[in-house]
N, CA, C and O of each residue as an XYZ file, in Angstrom:
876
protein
N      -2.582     44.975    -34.242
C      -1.996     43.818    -33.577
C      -2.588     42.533    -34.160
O      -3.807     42.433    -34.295
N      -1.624     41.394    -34.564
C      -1.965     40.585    -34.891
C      -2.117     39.318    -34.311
O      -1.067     38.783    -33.956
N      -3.932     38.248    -33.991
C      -3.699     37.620    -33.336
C      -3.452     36.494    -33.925
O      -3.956     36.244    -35.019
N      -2.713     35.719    -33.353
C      -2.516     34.364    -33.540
C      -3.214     33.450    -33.593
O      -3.509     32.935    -32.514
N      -3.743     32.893    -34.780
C      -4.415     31.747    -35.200
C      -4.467     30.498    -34.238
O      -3.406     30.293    -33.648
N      -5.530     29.600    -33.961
C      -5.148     28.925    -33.162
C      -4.435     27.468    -33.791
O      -5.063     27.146    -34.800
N      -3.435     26.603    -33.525
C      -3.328     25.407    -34.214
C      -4.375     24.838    -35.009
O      -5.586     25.015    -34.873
N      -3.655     23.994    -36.027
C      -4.951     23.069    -36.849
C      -4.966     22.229    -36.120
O      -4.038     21.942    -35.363
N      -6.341     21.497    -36.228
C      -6.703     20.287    -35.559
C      -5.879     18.999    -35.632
O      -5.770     18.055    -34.850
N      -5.089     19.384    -37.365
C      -4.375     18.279    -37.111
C      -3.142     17.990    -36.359
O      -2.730     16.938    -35.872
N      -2.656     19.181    -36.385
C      -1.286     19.475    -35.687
C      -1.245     18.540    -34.047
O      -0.469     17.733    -33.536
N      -2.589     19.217    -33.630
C      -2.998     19.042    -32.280
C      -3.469     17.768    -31.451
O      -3.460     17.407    -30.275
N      -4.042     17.093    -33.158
C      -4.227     15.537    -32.485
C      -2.828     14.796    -32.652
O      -2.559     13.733    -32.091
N      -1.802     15.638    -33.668
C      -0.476     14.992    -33.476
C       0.667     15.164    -32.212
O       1.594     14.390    -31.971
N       0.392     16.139    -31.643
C       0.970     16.385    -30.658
C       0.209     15.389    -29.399
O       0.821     14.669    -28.611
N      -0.993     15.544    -29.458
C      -1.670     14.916    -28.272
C      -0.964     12.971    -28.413
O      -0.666     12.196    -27.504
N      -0.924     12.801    -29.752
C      -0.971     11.321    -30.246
C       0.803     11.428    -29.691
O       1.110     10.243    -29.558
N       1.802     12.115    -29.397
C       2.882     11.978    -29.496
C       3.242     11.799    -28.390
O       4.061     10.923    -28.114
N       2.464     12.958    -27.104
C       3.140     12.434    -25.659
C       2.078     11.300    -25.398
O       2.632     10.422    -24.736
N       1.122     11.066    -25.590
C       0.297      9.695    -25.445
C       1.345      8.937    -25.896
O       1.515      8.254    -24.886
N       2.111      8.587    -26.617
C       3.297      7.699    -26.903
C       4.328      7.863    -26.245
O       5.209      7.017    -26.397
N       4.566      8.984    -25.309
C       5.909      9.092    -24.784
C       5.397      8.649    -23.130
O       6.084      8.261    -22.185
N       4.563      8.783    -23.188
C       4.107      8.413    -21.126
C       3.877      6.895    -21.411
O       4.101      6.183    -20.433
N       3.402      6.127    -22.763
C       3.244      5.142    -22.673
C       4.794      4.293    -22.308
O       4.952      3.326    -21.562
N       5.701      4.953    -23.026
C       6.855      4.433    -23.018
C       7.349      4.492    -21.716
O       7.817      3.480    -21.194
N       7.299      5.593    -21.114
C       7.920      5.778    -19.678
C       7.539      4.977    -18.885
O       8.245      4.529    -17.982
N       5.885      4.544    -19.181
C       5.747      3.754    -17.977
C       6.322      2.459    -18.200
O       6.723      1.847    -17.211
N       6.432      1.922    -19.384
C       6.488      0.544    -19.519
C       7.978      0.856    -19.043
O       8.022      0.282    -17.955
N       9.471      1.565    -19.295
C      10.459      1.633    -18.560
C      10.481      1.673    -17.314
O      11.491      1.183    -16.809
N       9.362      2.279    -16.304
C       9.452      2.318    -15.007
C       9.102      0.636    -14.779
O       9.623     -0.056    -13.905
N       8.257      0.240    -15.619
C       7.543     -0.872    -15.107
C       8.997     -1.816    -15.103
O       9.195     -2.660    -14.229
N       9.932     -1.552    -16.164
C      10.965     -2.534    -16.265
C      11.909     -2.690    -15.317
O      12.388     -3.771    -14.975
N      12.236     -1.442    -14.811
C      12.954     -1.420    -13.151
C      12.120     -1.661    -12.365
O      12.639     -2.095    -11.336
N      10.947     -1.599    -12.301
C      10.224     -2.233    -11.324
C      10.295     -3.784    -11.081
O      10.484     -4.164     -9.926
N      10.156     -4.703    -12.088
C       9.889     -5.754    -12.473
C      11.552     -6.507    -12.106
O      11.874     -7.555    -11.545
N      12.329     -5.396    -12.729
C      14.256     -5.872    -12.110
C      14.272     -6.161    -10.695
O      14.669     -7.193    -10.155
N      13.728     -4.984    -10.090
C      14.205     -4.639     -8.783
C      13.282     -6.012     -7.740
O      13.616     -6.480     -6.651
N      12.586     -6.201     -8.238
C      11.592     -6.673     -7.455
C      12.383     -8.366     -7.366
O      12.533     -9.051     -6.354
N      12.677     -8.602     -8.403
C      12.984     -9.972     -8.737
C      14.627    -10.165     -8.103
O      15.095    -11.294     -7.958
N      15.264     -9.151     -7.821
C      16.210     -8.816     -7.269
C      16.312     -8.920     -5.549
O      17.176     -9.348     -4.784
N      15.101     -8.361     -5.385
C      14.737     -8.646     -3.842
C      14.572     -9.751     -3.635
O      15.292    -10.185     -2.736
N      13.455    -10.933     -4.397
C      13.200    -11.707     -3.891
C      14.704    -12.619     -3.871
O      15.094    -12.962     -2.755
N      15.519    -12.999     -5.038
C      16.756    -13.871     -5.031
C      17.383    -13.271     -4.151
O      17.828    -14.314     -3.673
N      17.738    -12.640     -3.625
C      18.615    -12.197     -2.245
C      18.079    -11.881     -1.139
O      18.755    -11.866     -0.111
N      16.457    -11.498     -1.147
C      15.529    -11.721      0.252
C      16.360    -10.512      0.852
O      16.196    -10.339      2.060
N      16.959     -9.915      0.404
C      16.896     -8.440      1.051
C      16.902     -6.995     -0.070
O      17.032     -7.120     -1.288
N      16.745     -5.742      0.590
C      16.946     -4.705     -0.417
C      18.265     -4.134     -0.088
O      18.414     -2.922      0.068
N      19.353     -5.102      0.032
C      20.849     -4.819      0.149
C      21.270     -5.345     -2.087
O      21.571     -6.402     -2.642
N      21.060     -4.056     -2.541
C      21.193     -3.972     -4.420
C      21.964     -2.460     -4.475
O      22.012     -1.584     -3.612
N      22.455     -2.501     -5.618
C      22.905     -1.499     -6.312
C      22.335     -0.931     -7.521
O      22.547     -1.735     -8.429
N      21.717      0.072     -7.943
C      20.912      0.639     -8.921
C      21.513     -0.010    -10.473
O      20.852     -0.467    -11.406
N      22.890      0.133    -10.352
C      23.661     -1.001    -11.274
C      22.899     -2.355    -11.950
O      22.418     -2.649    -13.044
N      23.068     -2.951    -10.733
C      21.846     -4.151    -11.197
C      21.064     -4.157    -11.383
O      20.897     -4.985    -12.279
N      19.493     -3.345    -10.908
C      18.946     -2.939    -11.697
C      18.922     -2.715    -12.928
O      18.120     -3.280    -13.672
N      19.842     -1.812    -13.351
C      19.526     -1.250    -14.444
C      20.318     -2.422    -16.004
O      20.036     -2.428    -17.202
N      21.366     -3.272    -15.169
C      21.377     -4.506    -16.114
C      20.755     -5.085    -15.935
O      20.637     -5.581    -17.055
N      19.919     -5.700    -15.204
C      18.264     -6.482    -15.119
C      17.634     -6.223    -15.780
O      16.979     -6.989    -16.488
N      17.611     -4.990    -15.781
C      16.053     -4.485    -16.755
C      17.040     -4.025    -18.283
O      16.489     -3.154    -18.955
N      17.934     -4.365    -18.644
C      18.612     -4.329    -19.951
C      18.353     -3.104    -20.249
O      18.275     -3.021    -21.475
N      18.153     -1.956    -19.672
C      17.813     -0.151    -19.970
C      19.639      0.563    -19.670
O      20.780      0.116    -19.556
N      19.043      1.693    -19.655
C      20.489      2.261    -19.306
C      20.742      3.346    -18.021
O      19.844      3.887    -17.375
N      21.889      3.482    -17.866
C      21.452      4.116    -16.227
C      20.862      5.511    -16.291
O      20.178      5.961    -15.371
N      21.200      6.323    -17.621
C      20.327      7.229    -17.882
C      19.216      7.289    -17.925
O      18.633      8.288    -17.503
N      18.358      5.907    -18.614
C      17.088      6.013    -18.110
C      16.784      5.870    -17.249
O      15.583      6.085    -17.090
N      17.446      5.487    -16.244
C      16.851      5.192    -14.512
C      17.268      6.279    -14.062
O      17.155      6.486    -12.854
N      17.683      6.969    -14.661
C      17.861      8.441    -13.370
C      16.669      9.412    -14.414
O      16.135     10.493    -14.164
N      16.593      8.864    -15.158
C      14.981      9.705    -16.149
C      13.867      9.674    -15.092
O      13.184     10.642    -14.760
N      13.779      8.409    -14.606
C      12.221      8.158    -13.922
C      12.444      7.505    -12.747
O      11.486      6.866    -12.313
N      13.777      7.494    -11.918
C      13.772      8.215    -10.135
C      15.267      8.797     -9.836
O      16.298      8.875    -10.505
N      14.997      9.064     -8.883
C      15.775      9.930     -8.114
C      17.170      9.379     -7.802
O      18.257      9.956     -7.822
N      16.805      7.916     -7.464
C      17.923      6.893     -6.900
C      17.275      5.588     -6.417
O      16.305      5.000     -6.896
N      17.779      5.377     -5.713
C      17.431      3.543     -5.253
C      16.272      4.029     -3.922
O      15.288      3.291     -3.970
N      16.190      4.900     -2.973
C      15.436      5.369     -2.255
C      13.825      5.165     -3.080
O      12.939      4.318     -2.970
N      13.955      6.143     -3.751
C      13.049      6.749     -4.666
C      12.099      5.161     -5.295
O      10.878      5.021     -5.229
N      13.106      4.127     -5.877
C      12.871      3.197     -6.618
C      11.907      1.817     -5.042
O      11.051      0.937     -5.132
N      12.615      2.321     -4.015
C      12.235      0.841     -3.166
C      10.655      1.674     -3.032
O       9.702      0.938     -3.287
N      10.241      3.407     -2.586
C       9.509      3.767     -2.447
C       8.339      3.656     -3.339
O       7.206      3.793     -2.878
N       8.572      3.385     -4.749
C       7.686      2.995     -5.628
C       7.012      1.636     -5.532
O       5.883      1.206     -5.772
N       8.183      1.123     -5.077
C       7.762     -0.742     -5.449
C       7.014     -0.701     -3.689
O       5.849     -1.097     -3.687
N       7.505     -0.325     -2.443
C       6.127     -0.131     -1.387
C       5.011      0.077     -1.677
O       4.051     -0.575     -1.268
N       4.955      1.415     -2.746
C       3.471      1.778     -2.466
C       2.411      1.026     -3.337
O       1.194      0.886     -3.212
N       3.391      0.559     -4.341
C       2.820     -0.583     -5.162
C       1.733     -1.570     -4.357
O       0.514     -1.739     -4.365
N       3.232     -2.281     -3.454
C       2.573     -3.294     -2.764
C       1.331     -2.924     -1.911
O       0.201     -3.409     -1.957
N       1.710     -2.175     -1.311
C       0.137     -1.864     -0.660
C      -0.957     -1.072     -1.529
O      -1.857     -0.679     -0.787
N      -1.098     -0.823     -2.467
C      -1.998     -0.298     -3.292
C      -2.676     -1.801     -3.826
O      -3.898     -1.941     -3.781
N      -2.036     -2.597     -4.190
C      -2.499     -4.177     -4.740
C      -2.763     -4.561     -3.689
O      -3.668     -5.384     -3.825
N      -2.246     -4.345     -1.701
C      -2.715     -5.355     -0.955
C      -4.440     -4.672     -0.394
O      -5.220     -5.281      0.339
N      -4.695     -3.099     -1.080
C      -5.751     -2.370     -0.992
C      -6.663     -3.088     -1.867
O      -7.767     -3.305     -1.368
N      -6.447     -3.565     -3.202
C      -7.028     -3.731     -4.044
C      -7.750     -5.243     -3.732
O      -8.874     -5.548     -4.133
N      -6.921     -6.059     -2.985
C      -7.156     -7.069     -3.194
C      -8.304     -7.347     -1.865
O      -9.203     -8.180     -1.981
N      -8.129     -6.591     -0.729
C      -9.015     -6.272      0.107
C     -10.467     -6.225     -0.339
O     -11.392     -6.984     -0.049
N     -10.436     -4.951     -1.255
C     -11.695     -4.201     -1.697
C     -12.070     -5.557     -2.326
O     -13.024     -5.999     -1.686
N     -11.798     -6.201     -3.082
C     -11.944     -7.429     -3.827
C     -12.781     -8.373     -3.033
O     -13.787     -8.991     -3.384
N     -12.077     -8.352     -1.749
C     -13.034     -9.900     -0.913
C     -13.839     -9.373     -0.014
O     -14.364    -10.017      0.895
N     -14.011     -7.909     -0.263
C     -15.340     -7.375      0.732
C     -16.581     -7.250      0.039
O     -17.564     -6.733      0.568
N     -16.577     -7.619     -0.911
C     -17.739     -7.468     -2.071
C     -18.490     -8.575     -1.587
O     -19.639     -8.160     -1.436
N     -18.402    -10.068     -1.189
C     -19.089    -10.575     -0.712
C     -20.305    -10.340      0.371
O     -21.485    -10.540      0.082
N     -19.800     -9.836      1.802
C     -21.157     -9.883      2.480
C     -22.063     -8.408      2.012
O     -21.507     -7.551      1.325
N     -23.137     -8.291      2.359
C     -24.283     -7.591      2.363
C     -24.019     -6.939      3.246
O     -23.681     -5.800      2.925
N     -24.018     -7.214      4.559
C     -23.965     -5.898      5.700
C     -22.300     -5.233      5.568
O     -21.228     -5.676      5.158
N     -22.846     -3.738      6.249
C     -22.083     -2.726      6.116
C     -21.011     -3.119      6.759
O     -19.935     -3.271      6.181
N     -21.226     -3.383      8.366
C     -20.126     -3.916      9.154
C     -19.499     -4.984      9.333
O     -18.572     -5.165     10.123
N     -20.222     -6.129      8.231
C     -19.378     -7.248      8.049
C     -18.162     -7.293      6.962
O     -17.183     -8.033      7.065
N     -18.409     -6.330      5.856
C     -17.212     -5.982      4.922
C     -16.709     -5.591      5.886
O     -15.830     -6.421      6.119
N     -16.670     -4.584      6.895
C     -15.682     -3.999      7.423
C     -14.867     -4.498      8.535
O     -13.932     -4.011      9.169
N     -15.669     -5.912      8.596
C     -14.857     -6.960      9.310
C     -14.075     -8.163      8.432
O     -13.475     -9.174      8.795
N     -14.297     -7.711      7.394
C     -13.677     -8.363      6.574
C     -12.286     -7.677      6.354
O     -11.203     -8.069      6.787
N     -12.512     -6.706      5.686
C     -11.370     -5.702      5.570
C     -10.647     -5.655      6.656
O      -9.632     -5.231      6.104
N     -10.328     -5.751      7.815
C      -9.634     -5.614      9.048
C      -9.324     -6.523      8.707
O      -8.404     -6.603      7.893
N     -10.018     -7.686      9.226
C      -8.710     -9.271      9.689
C      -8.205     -9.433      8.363
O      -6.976     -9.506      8.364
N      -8.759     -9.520      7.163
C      -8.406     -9.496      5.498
C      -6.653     -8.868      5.991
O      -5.624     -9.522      5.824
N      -6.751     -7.123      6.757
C      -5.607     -6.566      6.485
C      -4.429     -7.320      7.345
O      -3.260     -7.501      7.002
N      -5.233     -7.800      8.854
C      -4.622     -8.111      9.969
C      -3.177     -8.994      9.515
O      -1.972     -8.890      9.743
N      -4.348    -10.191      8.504
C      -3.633    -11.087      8.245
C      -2.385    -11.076      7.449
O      -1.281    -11.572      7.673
N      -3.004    -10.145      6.126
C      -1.544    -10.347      5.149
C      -0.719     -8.885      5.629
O      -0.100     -8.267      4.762
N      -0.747     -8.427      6.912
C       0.485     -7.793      8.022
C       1.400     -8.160      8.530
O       2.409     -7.560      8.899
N       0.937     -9.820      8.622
C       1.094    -10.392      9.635
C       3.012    -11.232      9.123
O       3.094    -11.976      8.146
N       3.972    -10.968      9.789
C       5.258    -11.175      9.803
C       5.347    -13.046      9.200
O       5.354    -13.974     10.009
N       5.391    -13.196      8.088
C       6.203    -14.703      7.751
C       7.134    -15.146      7.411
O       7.811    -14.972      6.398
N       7.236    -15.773      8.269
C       9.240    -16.213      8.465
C       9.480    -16.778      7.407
O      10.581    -16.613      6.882
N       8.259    -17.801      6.668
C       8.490    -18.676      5.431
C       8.649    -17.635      4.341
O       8.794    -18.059      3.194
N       8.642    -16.625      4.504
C       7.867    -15.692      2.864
C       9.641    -14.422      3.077
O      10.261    -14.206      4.118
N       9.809    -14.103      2.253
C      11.048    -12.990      2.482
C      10.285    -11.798      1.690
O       9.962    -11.741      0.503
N      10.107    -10.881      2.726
C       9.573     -9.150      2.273
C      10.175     -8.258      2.879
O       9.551     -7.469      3.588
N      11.437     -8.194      2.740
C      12.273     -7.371      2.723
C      11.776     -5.712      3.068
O      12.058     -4.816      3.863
N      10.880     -5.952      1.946
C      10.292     -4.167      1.898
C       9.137     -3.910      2.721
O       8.385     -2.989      2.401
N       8.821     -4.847      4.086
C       7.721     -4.324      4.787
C       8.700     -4.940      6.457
O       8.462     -4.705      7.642
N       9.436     -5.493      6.010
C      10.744     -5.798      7.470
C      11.558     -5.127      7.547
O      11.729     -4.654      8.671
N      12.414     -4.742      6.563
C      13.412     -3.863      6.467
C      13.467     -2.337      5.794
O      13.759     -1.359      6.483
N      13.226     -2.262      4.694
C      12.678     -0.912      4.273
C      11.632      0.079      5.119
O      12.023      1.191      5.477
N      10.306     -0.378      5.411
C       8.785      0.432      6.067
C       9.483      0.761      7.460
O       9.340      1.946      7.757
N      10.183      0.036      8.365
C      10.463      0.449      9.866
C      11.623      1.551      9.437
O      11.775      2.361     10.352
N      12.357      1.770      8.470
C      13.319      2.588      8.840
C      13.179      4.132      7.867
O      13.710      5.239      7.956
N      11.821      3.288      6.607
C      10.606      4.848      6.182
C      10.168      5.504      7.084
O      10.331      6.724      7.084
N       9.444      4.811      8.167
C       8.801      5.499      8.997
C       9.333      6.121      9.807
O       8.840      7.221     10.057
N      10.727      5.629     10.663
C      11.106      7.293     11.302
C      11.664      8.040     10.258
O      11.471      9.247     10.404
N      12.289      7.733      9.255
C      13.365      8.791      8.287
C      12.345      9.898      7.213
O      12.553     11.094      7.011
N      11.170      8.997      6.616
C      10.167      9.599      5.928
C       9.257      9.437      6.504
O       9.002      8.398      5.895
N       8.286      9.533      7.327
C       7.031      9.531      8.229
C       5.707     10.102      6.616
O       4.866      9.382      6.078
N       6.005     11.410      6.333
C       4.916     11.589      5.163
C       4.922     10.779      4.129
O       3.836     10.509      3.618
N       6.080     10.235      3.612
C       5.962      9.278      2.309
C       5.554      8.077      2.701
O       5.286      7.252      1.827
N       5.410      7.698      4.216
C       4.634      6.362      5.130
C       3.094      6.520      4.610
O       2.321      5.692      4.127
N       2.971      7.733      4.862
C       1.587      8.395      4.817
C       0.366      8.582      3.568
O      -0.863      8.592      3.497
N       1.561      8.720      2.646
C       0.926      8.357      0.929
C       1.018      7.060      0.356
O       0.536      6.602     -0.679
N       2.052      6.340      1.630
C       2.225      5.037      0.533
C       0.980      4.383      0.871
O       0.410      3.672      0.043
N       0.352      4.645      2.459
C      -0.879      3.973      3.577
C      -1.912      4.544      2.870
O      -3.022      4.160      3.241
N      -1.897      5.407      1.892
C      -3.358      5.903      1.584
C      -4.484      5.470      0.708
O      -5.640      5.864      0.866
N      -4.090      4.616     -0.251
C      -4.959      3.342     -0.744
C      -5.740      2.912      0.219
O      -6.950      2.979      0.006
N      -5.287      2.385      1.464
C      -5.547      1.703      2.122
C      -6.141      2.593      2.964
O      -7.318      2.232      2.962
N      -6.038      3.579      3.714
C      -7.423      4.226      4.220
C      -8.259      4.685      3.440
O      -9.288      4.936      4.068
N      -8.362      4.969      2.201
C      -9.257      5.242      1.634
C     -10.309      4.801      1.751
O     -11.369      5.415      1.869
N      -9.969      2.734      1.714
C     -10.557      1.909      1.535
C     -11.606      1.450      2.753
O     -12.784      1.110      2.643
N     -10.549      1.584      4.280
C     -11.571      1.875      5.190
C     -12.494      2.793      6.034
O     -13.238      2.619      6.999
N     -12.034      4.113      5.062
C     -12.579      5.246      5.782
C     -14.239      5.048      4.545
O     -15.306      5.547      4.903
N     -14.144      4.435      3.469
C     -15.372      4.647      2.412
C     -16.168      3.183      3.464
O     -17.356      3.313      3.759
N     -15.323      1.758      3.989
C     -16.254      0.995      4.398
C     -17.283      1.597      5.891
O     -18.458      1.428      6.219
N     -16.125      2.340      6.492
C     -16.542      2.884      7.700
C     -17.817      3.828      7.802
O     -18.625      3.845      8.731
N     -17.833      4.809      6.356
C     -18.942      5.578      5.772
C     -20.044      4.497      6.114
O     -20.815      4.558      7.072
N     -19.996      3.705      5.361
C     -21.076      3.003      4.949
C     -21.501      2.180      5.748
O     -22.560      1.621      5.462
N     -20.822      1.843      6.998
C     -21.358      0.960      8.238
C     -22.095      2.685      9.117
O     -23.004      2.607      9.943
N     -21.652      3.651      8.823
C     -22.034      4.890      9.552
C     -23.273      5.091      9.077
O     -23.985      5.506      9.991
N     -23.985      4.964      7.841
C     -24.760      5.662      6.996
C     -26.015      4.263      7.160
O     -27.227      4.197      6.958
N     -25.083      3.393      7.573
C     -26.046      2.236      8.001
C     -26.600      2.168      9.637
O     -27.418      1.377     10.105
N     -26.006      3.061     10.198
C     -26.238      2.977     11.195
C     -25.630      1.939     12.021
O     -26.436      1.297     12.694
N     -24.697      1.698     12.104
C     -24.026      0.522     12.581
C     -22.960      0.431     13.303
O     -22.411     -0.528     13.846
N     -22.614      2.056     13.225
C     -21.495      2.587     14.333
C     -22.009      3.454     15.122
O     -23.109      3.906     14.805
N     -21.348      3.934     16.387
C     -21.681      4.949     17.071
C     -21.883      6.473     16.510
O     -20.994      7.059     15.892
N     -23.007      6.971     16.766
C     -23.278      8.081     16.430
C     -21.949      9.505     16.260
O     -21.733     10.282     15.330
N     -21.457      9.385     17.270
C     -20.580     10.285     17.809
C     -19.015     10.585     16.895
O     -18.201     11.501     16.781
N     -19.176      9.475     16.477
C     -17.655      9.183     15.887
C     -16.870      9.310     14.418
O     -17.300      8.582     13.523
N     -15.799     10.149     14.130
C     -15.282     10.164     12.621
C     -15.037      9.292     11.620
O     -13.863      8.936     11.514
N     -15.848      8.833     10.828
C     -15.474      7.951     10.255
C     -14.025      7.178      9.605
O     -13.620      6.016      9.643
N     -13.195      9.141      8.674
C     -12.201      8.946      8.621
C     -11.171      8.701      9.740
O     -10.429      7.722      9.815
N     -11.235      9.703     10.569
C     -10.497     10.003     12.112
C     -10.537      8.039     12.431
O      -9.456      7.495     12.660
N     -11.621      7.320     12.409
C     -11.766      5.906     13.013
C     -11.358      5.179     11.973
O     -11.120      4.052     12.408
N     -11.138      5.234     10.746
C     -10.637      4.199     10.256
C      -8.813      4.383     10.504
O      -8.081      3.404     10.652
N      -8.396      5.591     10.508
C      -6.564      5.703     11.006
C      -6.410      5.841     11.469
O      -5.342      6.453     11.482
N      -7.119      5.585     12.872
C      -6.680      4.357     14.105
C      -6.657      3.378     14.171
O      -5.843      2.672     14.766
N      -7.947      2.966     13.308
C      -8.291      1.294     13.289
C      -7.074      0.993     12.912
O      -6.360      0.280     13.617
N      -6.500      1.703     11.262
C      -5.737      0.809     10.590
C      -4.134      0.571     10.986
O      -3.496     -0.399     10.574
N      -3.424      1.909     12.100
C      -2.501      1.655     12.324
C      -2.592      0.618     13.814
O      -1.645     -0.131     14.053
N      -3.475      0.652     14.500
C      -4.097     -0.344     14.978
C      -4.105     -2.175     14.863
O      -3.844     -3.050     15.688
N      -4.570     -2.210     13.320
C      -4.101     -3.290     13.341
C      -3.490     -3.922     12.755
O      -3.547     -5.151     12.783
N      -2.521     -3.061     11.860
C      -0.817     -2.982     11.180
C       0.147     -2.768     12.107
O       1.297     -2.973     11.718
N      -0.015     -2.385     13.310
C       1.112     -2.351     14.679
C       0.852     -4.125     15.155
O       1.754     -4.964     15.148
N      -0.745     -4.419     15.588
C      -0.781     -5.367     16.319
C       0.040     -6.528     15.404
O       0.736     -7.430     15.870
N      -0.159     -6.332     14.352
C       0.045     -7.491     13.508
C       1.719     -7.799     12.898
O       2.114     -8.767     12.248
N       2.534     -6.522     13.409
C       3.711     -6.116     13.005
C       4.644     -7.132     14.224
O       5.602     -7.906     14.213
N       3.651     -6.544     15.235
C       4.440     -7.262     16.519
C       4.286     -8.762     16.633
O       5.150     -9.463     17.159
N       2.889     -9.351     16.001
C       2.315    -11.016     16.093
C       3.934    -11.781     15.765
O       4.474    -11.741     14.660
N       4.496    -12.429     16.940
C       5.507    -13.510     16.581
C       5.488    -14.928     16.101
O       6.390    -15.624     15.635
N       3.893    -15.239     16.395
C       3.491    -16.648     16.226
C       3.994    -18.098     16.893
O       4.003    -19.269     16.512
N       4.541    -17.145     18.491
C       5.334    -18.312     19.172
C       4.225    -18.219     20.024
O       3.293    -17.423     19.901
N       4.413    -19.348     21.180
C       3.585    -19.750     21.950
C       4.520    -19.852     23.049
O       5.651    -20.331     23.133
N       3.455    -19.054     24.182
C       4.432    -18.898     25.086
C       3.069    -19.625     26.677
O       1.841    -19.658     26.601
N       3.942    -20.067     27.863
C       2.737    -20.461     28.903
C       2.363    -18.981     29.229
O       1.411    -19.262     29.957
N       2.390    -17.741     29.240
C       1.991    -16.796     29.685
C       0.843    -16.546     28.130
O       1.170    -16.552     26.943
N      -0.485    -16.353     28.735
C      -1.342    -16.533     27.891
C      -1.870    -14.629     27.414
O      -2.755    -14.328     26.614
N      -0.990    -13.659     28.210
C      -0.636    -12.764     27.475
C      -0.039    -12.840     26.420
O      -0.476    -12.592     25.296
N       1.300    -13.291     26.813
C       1.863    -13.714     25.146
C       1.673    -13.723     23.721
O       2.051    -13.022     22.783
N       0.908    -14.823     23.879
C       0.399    -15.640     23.193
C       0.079    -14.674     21.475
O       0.331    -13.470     21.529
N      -0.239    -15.016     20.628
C      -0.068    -14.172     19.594
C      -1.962    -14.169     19.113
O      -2.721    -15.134     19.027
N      -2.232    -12.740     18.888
C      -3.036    -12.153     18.738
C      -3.887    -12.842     17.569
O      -3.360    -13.115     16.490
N      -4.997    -13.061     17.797
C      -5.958    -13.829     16.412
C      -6.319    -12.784     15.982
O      -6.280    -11.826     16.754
N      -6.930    -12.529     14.231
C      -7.891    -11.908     13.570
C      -9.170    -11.347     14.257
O      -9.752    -10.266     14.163
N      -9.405    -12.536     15.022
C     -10.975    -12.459     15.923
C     -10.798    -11.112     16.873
O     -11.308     -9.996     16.775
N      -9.734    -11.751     17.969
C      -9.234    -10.769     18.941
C      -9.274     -9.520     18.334
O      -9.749     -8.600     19.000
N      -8.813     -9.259     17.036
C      -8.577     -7.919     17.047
C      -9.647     -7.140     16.463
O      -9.676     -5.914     16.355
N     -10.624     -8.071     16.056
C     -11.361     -7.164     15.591
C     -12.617     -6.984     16.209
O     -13.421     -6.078     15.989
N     -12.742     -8.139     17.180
C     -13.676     -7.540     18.414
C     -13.101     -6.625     19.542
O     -13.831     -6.289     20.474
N     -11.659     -6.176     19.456
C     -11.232     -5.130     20.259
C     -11.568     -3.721     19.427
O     -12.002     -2.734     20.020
N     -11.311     -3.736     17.924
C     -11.499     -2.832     16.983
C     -12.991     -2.398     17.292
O     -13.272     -1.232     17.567
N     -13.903     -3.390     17.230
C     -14.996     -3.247     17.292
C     -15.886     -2.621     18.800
O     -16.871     -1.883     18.833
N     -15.390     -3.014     19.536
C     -15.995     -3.340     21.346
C     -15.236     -2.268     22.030
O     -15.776     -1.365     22.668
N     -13.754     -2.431     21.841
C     -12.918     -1.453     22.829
C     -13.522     -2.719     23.951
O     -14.064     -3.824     23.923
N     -12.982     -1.647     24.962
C     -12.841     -3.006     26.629
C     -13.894     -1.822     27.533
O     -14.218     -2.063     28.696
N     -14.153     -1.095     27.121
C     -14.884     -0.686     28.352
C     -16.623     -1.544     28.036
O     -17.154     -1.921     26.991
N     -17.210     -1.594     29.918
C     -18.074     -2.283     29.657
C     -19.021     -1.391     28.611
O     -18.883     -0.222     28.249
N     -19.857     -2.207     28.323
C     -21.547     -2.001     27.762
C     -22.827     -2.133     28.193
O     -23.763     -1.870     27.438
């Protein structure tokens, strides 16, 4: 029986050198419907598009857009998880400042509270209209798109734990995805009207993160 030689080295760095050129390409095509679609949302301030346009936006062809998604579903789901992967990133970014454990992690909260928070001046289509109607129709793809983002506070939560700075008793991960749908609900609902009922009234950064922090039962 005869065994088979293994490839030459050169063969092998040519093959390796070839799909290294072909994923490079793909992405920069995904990146190009990305970059269509996005710019598409903002001039019409909604994700009411046709994959069509897209795909003359991004000057590609519709074959390549059915290469690298599924459909227009597929395509808004990319450009979500985007956004919150960059609004993860940019988090992790401004918690580098304080020294204590639990002050990043009061950073990171109102940090998230805030850019949650509904602006009438700003059109985001894909966290008003798209995310409420992901979440009952896809609930798990809610779940991967959110996961940047617990990552981010289940590693700060570690580290206020390891500091001693939280309650003994408690999951770090389990407590940061509560915290975070916590205060991506509170902040979903913030209307920014002012009302004489001082329930009303729309929820501060502070508020929520000394509720995050305290809960209401006494001490």
């Amino acid at each position: 029986m005869t065994i088979p030689s293994e490839e030459p080295a050169w063969k092998q760095r040519a093959v390796e050198r070839s799909i290294k050129t072909a994923k490079l390409r793909a992405a920069q095509r995904v990146q190009r419907f990305l970059d269509a679609a996005q710019a598409i949302i903002i001039e019409k301030g909604s994700t009411d598009f046709t994959v069509q346009e897209v795909v003359d936006r991004s000057r590609q062809s519709l074959r390549s857009f059915y290469l690298q998604f599924d459909g227009k579903h597929e395509l808004l789901l990319a450009l979500f998880e985007d956004a919150l992967s960059r609004s993860a990133d940019q988090i992790r970014a401004a918690t580098s400042g304080p020294d204590e454990p639990i002050e990043r992690l009061k950073v990171a909260i109102q940090l998230l509270f805030e850019s949650s928070r509904p602006d009438p001046t700003a059109k985001r289509p894909l966290f008003t209209d798209f995310a409420p109607r992901l979440l009952v129709s896809h609930p798990s793809e809610v779940k991967i798109a959110h996961a940047p983002l617990l990552a981010l506070l289940t590693e700060l939560m570690e580290e206020a734990s390891a500091a001693g700075q939280l309650r003994a008793d408690i999951n770090p991960k389990r407590m940061a995805a509560m915290t975070m749908q916590t205060v991506m609900f509170n902040a979903a609902q913030s209307s920014g009207q002012e009302s004489e009922d001082p329930a009303a009234h729309p929820i501060s950064a502070d508020e929520l993160w000394d509720f995050c922090a305290h809960g209401f039962a006494a001490r």
